[in-house]
VEXDREN-2710 file (C-alpha; in Angstrom, 1 decimal):
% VEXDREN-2710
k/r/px/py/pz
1/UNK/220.3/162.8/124.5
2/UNK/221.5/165.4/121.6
3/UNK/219.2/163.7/119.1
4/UNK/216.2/164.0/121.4
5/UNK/217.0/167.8/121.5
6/UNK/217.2/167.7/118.4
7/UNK/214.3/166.4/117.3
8/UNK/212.8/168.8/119.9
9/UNK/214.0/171.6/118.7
10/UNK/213.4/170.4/115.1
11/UNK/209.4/169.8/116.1
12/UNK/209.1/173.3/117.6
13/UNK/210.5/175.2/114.5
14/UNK/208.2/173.0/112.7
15/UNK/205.2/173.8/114.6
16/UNK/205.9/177.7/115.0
17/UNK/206.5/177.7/110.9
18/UNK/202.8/175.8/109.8
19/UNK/201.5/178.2/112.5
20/UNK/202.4/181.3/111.0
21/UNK/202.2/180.4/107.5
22/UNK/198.8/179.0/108.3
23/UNK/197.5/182.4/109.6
24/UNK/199.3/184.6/107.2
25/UNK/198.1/182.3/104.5
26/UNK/194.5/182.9/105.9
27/UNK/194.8/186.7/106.6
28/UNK/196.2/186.9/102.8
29/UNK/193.0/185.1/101.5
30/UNK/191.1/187.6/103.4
31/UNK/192.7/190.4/102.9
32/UNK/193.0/190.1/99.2
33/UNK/189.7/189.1/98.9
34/UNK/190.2/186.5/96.4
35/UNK/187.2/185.2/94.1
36/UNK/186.8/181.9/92.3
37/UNK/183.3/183.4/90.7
38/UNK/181.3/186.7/91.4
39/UNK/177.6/186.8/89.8
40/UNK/176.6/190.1/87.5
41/UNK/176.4/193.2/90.1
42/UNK/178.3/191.6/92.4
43/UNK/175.1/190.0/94.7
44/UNK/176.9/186.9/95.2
45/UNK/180.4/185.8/95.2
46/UNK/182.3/182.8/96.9
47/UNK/186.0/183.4/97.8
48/UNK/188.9/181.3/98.9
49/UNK/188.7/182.3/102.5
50/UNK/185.0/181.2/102.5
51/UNK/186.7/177.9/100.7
52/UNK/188.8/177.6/103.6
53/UNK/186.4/177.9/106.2
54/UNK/184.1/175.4/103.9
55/UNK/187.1/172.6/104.1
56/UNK/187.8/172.9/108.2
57/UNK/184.2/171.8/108.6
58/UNK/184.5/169.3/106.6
59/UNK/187.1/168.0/107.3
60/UNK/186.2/168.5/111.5
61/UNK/183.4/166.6/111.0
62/UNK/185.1/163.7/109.3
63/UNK/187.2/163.2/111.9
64/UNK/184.7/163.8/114.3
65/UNK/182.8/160.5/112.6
66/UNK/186.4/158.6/112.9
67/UNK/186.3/158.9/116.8
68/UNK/182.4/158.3/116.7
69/UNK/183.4/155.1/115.3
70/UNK/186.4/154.5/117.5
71/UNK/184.4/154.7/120.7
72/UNK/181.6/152.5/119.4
73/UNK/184.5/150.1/119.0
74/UNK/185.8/150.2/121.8
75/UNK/182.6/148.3/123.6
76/UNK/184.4/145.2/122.7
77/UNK/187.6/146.3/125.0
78/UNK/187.2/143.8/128.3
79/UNK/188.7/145.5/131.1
80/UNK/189.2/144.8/134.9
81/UNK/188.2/147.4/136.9
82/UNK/190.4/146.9/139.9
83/UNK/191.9/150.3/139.7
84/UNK/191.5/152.9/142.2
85/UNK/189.5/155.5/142.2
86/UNK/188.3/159.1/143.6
87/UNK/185.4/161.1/142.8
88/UNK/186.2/164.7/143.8
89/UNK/182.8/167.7/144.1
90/UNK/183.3/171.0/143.8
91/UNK/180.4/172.8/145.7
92/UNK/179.5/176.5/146.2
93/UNK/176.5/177.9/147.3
94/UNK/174.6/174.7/145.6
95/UNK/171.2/174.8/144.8
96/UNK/169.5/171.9/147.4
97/UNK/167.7/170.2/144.6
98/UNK/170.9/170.3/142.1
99/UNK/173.0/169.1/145.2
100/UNK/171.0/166.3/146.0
101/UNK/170.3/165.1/142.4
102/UNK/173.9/165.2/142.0
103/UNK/174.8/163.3/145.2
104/UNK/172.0/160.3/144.5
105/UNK/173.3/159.7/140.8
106/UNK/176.7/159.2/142.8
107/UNK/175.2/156.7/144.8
108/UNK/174.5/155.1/141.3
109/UNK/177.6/154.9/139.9
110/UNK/178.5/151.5/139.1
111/UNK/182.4/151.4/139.4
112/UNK/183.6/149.3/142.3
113/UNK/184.6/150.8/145.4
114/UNK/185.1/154.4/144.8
115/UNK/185.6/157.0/146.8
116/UNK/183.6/160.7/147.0
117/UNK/185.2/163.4/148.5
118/UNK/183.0/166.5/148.1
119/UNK/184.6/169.5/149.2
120/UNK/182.4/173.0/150.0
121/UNK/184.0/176.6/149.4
122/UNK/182.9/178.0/152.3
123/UNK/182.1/177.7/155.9
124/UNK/179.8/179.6/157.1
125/UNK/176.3/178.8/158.6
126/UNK/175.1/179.7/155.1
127/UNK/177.0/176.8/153.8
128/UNK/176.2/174.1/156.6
129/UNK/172.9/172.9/154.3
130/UNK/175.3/171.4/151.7
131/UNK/176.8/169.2/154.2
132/UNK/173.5/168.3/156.0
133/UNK/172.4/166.8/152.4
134/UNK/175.6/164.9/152.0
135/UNK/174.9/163.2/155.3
136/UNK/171.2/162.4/154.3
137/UNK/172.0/161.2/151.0
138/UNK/175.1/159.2/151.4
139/UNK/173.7/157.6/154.8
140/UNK/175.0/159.5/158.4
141/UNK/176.7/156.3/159.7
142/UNK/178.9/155.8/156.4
143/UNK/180.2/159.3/156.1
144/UNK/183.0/161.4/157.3
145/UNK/183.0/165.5/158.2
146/UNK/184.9/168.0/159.0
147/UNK/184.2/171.8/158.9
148/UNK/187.6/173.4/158.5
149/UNK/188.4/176.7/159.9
150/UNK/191.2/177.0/157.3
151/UNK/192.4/175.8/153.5
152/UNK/195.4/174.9/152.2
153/UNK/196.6/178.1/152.1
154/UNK/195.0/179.8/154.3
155/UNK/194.8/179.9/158.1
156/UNK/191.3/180.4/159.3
157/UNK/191.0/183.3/162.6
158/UNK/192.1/182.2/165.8
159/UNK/194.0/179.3/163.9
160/UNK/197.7/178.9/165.6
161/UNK/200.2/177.2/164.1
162/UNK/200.0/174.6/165.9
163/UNK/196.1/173.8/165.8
164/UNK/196.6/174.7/161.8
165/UNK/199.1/171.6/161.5
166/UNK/196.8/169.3/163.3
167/UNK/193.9/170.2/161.0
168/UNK/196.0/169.6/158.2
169/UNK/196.7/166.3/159.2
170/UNK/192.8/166.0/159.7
171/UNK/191.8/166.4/156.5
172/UNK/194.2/164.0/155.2
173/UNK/193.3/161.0/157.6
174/UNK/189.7/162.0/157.0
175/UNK/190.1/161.1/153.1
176/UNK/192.8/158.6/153.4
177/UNK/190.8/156.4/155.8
178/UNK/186.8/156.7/154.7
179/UNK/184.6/155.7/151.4
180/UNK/182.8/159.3/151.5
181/UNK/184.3/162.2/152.9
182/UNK/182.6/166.2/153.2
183/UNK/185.0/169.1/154.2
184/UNK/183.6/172.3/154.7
185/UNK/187.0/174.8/154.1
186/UNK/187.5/178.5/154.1
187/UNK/186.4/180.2/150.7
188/UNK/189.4/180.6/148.5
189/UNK/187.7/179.4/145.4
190/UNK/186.9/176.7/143.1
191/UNK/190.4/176.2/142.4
192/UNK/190.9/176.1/145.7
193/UNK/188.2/173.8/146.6
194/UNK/190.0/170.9/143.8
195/UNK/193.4/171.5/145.3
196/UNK/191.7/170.4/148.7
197/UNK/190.7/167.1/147.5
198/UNK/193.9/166.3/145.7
199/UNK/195.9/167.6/147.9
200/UNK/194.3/165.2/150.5
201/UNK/194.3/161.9/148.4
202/UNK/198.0/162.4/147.4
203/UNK/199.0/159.2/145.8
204/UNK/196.7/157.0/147.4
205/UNK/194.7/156.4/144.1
206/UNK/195.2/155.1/140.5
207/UNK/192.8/157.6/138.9
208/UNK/190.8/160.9/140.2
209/UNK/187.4/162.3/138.7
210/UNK/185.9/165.3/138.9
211/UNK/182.6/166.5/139.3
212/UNK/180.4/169.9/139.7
213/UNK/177.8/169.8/142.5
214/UNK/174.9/170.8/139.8
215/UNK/175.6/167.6/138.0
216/UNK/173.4/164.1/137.4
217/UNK/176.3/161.5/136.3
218/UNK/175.4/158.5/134.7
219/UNK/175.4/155.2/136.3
220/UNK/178.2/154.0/134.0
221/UNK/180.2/157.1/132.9
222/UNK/183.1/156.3/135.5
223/UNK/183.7/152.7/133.9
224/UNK/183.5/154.5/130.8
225/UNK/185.9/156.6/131.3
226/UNK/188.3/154.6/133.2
227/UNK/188.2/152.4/130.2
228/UNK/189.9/155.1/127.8
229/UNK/192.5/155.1/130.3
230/UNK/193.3/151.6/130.3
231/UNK/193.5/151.4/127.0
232/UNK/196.4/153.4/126.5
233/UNK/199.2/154.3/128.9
234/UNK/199.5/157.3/127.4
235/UNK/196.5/159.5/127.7
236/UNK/196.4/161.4/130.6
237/UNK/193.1/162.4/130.7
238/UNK/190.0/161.8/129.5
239/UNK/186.4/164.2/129.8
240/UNK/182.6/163.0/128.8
241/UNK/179.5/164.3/127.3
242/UNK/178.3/166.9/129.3
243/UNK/174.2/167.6/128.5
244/UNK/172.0/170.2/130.1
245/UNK/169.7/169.5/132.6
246/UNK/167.6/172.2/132.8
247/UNK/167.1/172.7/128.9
248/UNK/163.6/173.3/129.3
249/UNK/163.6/176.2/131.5
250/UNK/164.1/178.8/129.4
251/UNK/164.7/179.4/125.7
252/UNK/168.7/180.4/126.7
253/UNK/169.4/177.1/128.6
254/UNK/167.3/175.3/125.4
255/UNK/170.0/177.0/123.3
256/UNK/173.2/175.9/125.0
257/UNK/172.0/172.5/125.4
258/UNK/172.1/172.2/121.5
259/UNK/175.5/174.2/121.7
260/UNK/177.1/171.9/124.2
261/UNK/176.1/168.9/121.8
262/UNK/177.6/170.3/118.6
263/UNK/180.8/171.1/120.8
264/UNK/181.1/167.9/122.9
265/UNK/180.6/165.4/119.8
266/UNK/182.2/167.1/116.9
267/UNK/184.7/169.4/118.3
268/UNK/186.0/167.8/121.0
269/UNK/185.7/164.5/119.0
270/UNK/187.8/165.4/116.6
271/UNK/190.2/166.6/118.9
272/UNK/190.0/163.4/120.5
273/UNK/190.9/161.4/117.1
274/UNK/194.5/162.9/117.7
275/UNK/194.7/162.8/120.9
276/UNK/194.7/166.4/122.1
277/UNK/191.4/167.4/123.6
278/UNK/191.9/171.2/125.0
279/UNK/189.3/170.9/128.1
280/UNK/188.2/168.7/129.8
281/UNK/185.3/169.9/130.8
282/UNK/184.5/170.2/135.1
283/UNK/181.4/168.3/135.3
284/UNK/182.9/165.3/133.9
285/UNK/186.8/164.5/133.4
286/UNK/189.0/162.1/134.8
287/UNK/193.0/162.3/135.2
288/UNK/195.7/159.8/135.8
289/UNK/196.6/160.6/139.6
290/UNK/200.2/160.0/139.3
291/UNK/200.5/163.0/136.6
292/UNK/198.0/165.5/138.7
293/UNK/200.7/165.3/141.4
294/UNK/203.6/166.1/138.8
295/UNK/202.1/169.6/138.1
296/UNK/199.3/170.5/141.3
297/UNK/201.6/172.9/142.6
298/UNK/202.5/174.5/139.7
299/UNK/198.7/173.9/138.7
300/UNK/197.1/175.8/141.9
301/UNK/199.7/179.0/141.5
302/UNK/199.2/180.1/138.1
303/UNK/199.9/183.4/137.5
304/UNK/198.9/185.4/134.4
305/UNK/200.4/188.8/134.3
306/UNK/201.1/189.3/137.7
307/UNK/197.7/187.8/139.2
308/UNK/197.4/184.7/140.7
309/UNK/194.5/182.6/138.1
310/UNK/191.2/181.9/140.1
311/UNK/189.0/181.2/136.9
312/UNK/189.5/178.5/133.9
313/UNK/191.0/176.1/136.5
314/UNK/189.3/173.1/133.8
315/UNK/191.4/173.9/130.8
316/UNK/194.6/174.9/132.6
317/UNK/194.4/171.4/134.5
318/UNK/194.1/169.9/130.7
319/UNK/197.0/172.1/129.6
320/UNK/198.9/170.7/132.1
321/UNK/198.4/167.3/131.1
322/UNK/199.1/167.9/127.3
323/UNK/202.5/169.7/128.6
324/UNK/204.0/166.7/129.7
325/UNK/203.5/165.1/126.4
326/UNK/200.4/162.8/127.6
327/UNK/197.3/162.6/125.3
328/UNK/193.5/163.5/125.9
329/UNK/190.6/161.7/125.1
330/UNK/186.8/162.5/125.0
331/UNK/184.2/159.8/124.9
332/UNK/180.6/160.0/124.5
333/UNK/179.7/156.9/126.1
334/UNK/180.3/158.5/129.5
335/UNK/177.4/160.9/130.0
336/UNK/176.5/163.8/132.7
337/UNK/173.8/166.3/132.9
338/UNK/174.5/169.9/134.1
339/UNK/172.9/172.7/134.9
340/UNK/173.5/176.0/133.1
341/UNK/171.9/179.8/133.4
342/UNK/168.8/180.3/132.3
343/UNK/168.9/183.9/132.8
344/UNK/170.2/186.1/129.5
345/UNK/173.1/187.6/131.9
346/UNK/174.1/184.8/133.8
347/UNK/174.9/183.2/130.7
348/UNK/176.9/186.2/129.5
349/UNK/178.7/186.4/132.3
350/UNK/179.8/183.0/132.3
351/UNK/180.9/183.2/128.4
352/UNK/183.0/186.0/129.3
353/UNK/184.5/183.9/132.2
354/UNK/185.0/181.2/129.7
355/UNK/186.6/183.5/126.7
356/UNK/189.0/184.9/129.4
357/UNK/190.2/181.7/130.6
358/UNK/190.2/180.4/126.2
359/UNK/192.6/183.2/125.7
360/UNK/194.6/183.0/128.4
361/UNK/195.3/179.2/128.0
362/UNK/196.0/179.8/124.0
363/UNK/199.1/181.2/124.5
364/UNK/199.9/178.1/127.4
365/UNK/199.0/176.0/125.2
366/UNK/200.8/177.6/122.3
367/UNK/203.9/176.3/124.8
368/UNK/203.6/172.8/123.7
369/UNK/202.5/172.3/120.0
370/UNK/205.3/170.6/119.2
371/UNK/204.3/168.0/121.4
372/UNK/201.1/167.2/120.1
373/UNK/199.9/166.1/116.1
374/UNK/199.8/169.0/113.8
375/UNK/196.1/169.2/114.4
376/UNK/196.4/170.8/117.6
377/UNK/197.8/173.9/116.0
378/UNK/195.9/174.1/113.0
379/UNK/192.3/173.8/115.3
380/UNK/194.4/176.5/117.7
381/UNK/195.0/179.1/114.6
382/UNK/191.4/178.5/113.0
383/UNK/189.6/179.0/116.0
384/UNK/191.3/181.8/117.9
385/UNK/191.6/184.1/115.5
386/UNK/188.1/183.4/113.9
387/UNK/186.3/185.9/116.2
388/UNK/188.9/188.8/114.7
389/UNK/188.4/187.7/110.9
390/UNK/184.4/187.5/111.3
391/UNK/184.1/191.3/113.3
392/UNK/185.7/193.2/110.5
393/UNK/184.0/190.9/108.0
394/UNK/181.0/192.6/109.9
395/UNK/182.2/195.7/110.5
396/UNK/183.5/196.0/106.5
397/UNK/180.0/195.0/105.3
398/UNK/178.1/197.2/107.4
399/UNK/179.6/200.3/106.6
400/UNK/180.1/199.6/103.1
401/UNK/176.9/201.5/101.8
402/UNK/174.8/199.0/100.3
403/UNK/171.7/197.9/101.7
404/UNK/172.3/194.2/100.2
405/UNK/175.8/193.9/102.0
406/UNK/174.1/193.8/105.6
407/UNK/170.7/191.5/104.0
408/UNK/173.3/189.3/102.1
409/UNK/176.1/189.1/105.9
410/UNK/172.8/187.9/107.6
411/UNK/171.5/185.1/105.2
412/UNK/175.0/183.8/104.8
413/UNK/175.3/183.9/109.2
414/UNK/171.9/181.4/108.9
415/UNK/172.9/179.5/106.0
416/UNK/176.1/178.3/107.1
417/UNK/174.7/177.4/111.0
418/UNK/171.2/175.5/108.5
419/UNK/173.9/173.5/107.0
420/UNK/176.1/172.6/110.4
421/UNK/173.1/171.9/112.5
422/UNK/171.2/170.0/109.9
423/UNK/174.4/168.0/109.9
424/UNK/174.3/167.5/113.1
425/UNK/170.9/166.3/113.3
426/UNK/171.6/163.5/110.9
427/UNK/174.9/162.6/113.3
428/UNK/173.1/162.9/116.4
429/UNK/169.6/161.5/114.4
430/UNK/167.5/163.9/115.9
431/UNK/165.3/167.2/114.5
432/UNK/166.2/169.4/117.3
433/UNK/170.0/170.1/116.6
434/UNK/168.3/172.3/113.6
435/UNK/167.8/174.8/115.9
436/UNK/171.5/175.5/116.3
437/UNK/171.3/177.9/113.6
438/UNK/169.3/179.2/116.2
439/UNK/172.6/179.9/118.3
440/UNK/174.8/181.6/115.4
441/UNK/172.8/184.8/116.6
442/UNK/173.5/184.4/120.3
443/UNK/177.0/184.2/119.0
444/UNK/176.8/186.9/116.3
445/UNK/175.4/189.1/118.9
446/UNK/176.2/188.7/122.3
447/UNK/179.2/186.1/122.0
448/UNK/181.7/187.9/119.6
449/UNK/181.6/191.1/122.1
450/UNK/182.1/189.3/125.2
451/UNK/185.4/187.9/123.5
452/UNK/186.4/191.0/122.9
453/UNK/185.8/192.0/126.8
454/UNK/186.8/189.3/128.4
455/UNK/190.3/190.1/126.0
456/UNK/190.1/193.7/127.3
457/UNK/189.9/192.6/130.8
458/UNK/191.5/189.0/131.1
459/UNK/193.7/190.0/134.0
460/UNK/190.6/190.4/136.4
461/UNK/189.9/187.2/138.4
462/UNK/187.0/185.8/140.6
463/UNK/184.5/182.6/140.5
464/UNK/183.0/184.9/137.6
465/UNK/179.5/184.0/138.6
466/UNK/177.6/183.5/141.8
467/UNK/176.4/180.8/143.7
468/UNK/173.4/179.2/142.4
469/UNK/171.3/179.4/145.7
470/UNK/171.6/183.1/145.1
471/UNK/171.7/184.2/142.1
472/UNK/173.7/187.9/141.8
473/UNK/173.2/189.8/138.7
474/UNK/175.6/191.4/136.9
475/UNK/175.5/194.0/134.6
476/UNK/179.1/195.0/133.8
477/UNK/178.2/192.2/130.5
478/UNK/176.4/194.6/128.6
479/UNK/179.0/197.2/127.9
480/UNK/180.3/195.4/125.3
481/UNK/177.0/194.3/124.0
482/UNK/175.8/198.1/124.2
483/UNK/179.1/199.0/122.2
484/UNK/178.8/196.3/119.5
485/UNK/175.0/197.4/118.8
486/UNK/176.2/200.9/118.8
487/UNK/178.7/200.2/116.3
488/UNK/176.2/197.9/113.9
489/UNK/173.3/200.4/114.4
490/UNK/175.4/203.1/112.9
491/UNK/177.0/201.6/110.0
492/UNK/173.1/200.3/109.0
493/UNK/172.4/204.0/109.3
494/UNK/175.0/204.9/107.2
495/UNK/174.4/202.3/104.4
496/UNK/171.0/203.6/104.1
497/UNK/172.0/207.4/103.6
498/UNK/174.3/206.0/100.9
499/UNK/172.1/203.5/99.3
500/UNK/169.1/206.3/99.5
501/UNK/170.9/209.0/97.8
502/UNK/170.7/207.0/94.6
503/UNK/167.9/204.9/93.1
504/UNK/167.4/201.3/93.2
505/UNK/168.2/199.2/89.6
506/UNK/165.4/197.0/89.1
507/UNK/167.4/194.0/89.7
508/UNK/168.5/194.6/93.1
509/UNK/165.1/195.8/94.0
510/UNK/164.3/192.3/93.1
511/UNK/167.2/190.6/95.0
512/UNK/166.6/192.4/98.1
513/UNK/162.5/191.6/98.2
514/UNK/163.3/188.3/97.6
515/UNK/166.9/187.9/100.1
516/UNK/164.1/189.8/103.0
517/UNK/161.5/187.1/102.3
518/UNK/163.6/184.6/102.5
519/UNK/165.0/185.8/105.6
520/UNK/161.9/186.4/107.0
521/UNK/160.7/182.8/106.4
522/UNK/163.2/181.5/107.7
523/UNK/162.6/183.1/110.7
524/UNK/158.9/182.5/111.0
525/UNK/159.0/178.9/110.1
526/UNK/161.9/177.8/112.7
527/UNK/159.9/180.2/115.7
528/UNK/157.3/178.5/114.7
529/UNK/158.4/175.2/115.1
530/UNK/160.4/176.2/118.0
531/UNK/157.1/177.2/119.8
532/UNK/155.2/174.0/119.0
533/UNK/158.3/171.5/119.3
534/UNK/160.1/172.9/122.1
535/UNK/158.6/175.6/124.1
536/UNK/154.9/173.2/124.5
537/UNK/156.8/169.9/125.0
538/UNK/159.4/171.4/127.1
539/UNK/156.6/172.4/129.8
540/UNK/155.3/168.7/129.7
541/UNK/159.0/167.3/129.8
542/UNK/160.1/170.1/132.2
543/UNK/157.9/168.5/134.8
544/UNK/158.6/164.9/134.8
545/UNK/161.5/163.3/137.3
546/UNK/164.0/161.8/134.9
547/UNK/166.1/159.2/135.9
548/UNK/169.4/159.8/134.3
549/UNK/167.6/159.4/130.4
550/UNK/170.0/161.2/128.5
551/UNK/170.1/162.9/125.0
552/UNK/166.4/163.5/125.0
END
């Protein structure tokens, strides 16, 4: 028992040291602004921080390869699939096409004998059509309903306590003894909505899934996935590739769906090579039962600074897992589509959402380094504290005074995201992940300032955006944008009174025609391609049915 401590105790001074000395090693490479060669007048130079940053992808996509290679491996594995299992949807204000898409790929899934428990946040008349679809699609005589006055935690008007006790026990025979199960609750939430469903099962199954209303599942991605599981005892959970379905709609959605590639199949699969994915993502995850019911209480009442946490309820439930020492896994052969914004401030609002919920779970997750393979900490260092190193890169470059500074920031931003998504169109063996690079100015933009707001304001809580049968706009997103532009537009303002006051050398007259035409080629020649590849096909693909054909 001593040693064990021990050893504890030994792994988390361990961790905490290669942590710190990790990112004061960093922020001393970029503060000192080391050089291993500078060209004559200083137009290019390549450092040891860019070195740094150079190596991680490298060595990310490596690894990423490794688990690639893993999974394709792991066809091979015979397993009996005589475990039990629960799906459990999420639904809020669904869209009726998205809901029933999501509810006739359920019928499809292949695994033996599962059960689907959709849960609806909400339940009012407004919120009876999402129930009326469940019954169509998953047959009226085979299904089970219940509109529910009250949740969990709350008791719905006119409730006693007695009548609240019997609907308790309610929902629990309701999902205890039926195949398909819809509960229409009181609003409290998403969170609330997935404490429901566990809540109800209790112990009754081997393995629980989870699902987003909006979401096409594949006919095998539950076998997949259940397969990870069996293979080892000790992953705790396990999350899919998650593709857009509605990548066609506009040129945002068109955007993420590349994003959500590059993140899925070389982020999360190299986290998955050791074993400590950091979100499994909603639309598509799956958890050992008997661990959910170790932590759901302590899950559902999170608290961060005071509040009680009603956003991020993905990540925190994957936190949770990785605290009790259990791995995580991502596989690609289990495959979803999901809808995402196609509206410029929808998506905003829901990166923000995201950031919040990023931060917040850093320092959770920070908890339990020790537990998990160096990697986990390393990934956690490089990645949250990125954003910080690449805004006063920014910030320092702009306001520098020279005209080249800014031209030379903005070819760099595209040549690096060239590189990664031409990288990842050789992985993935397709053309269109070259319009990543696309995405690096969504992030350089719009992304890097919503971290910083979702930072300034992580304590405020909500679904974070609405319903998708009504779509609210909000514009509290731009502040930040408005503030970022603000600041760029005025250091490019005062570069050029610098820059002006003395005369161009000949030589960088010629290094900034030449840096601008390349720049501007570059952006003529992947609009154009974007128009005739994408933005043309996508209105003939955009109207076909597909049937679950994914990675298109």
């Amino acid at each position: 028992m001593r040693c064990e401590k021990l050893i504890t105790y030994l792994r988390i001074i361990g961790t905490t040291l290669f942590g710190v000395s990790l990112l004061v090693g960093i922020s001393t490479a970029y503060i000192m602004g080391y050089q291993f060669f500078t060209t004559t007048g200083n137009y290019l130079s390549f450092g040891l921080y860019g070195a740094i940053l150079v190596v991680h992808l490298i060595i990310q996509s490596l690894f990423a390869l490794l688990e690639h290679r893993n999974m394709r491996r792991s066809l091979e594995t015979p397993i009996k699939l005589n475990k039990s299992l629960a799906l459990c949807i999420a639904a809020y204000q669904e869209d009726p096409n998205y809901l029933r898409k999501c509810l006739i790929s359920v019928k499809r899934l292949t695994y033996p004998g599962i059960k689907v428990i959709m849960v609806i946040d909400g339940n009012g008349d407004d919120d009876g059509y999402m129930m009326d679809i469940f019954r169509d699609i998953m047959g009226r005589d085979k299904v089970a309903t219940y509109v529910w006055k009250s949740n969990y935690h709350q008791r719905g008007p006119e409730e006693t306590e007695e009548t609240y006790g019997e609907s308790l026990q309610q929902v629990s025979r309701l999902v205890l003894n039926n195949k398909c199960v819809c509960i229409m609750q009181k609003w409290g939430g998403k969170r609330e909505v997935m404490y429901t469903a566990f809540k109800a099962l209790g112990r009754s199954v081997d393995y629980v899934q989870v699902c987003d209303s909006d979401t096409m599942l594949d006919p095998a991605s539950s076998v997949e996935m259940v397969k990870v599981l069996e293979e080892d005892p000790m992953v705790g959970g396990v999350g899919g590739d998650v593709q857009i379905l509605n990548k066609y709609e506009s040129w945002i959605s068109f955007l993420s769906s590349v994003r959500y590639w590059m993140a899925f199949n070389i982020e999360r699969a190299c986290q998955s090579y050791f074993g400590c994915v950091q979100c499994i993502s909603g639309p598509l995850g799956m958890y050992r039962n008997s661990l959910l019911h170790e932590f759901l209480e302590d899950w559902y009442n999170q608290t961060f600074m005071g509040s009680h946490c009603s956003f991020g309820d993905d990540r925190h439930l994957t936190n949770r897992v990785l605290s009790l020492g259990y791995a995580t896994k991502y596989t690609a052969r289990s495959k979803c589509l999901t809808e995402t914004p196609i509206t410029y401030l929808r998506w905003l609002n829901q990166q923000t959402r995201w950031s919040k919920s990023y931060f917040r779970e850093w320092l959770y997750n920070s908890m339990w380094f020790h537990k998990h393979h160096l990697w986990m900490t390393y990934e956690a260092v490089i990645t949250g504290f990125f954003p910080f190193f690449l805004i006063a890169t920014a910030i320092q470059l702009f306001y520098q005074g020279r005209i080249w500074n800014i031209l030379l920031f903005l070819l760099i931003v595209q040549a690096v995201a060239l590189i990664k998504s031409s990288f990842a169109s050789c992985l993935r063996g397709n053309v269109v992940m070259v319009f990543m690079s696309f995405y690096s100015v969504l992030y350089m933009s719009s992304l890097l300032p919503a971290k910083m707001f979702a930072i300034a304001t992580i304590n405020k809580s909500g679904w974070g955006t609405s319903g998708r049968k009504t779509i609210v706009v909000n514009f509290i997103g731009l502040i930040p944008i408005s503030v970022w532009f603000t600041i760029l537009f005025v250091g490019i303002l005062y570069t050029i009174v610098q820059d002006t006051r003395k005369p161009f050398g000949e030589s960088e007259k010629i290094v900034l025609i030449i840096g601008a035409i390349v720049y501007a080629s570059y952006w003529v020649m992947l609009l154009t391609l974007y128009v005739v590849l994408i933005a043309k096909c996508g209105k003939r693909k955009k109207e076909q049915q597909y049937d679950m054909v994914l990675d298109v």
